[in-house]
Wavefront OBJ file of the C-alpha trace (Angstrom):
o trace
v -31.164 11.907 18.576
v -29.975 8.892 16.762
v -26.753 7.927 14.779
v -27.070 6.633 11.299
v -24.203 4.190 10.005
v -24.519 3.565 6.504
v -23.294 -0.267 6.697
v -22.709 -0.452 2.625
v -19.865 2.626 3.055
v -16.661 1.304 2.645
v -15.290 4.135 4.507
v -16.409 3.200 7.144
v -15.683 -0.044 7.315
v -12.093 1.329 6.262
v -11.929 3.174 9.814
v -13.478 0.611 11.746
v -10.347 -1.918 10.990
v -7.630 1.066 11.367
v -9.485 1.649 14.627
v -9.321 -1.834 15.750
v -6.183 -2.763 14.322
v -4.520 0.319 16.034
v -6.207 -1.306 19.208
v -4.770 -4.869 18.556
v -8.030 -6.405 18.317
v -6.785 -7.915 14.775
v -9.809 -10.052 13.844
v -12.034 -7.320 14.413
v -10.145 -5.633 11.986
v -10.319 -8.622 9.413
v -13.927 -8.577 9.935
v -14.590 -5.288 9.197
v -11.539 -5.234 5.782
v -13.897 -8.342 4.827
v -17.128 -6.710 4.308
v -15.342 -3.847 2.548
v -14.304 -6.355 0.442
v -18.112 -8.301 -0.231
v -18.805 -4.479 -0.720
v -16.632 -3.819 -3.308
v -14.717 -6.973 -4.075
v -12.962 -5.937 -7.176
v -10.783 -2.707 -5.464
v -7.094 -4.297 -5.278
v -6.438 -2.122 -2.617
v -9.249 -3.271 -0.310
v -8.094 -6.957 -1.371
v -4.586 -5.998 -0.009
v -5.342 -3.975 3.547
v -7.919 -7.366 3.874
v -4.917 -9.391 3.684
v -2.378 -7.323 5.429
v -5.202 -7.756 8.602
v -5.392 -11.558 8.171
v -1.422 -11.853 8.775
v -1.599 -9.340 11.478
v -4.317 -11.900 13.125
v -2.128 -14.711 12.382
v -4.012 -16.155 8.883
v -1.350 -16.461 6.858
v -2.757 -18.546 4.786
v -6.036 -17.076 4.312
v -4.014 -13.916 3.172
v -2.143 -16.252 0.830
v -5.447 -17.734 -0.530
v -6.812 -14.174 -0.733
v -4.132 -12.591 -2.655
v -3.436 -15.688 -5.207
v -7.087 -14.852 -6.014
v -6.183 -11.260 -6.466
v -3.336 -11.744 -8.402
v -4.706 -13.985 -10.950
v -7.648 -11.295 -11.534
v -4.613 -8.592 -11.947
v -0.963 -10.012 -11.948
v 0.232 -6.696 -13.086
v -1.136 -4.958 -9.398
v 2.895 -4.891 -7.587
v 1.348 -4.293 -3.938
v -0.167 -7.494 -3.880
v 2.954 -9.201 -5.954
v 5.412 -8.136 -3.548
v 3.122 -9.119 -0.360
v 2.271 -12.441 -1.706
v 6.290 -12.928 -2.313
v 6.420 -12.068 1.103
v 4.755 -14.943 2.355
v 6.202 -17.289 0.222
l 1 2 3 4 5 6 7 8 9 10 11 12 13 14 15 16 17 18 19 20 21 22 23 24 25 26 27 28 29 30 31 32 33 34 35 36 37 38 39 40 41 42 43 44 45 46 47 48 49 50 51 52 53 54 55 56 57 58 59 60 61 62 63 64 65 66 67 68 69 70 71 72 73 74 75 76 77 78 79 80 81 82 83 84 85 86 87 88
């Protein structure tokens, strides 16, 4: 019996960095919210979990990068607004 992992599914990439975040292996997590986001780079949401990982890992200012990117793309999307004011 074998296990099939469809790498392109953004699920689970999704679960893989709530699994390791919840373990505190936080760049694990970045690394798997990153190829979510190569997978399906224009979901806001995705752009914003990415970027909630990088400060949990200490990357500040790769989230800062990441969402200044995101907002000029959409400046109306408030989640990544009010995060980005956050690290400001």
């Amino acid at each position: 019996m074998s296990l099939y992992v469809d790498v392109m599914d953004i699920e689970t990439h999704r679960l893989l960095a709530s699994a390791y975040a919840g373990l505190g292996r936080n760049d694990k997590a970045v690394d798997e919210w990153s190829v979510a986001v190569e997978i399906k780079p224009d979901d806001p949401e995705l752009v914003v979990s990415a970027a909630h990982g990088e400060i949990a890992a200490g990357r500040k200012e790769a989230a800062r990068k990441r969402l200044e990117a995101l907002h000029e793309k959409t400046p109306d999307f408030a989640p990544a607004k009010k995060l980005l004011d956050e690290l400001k």
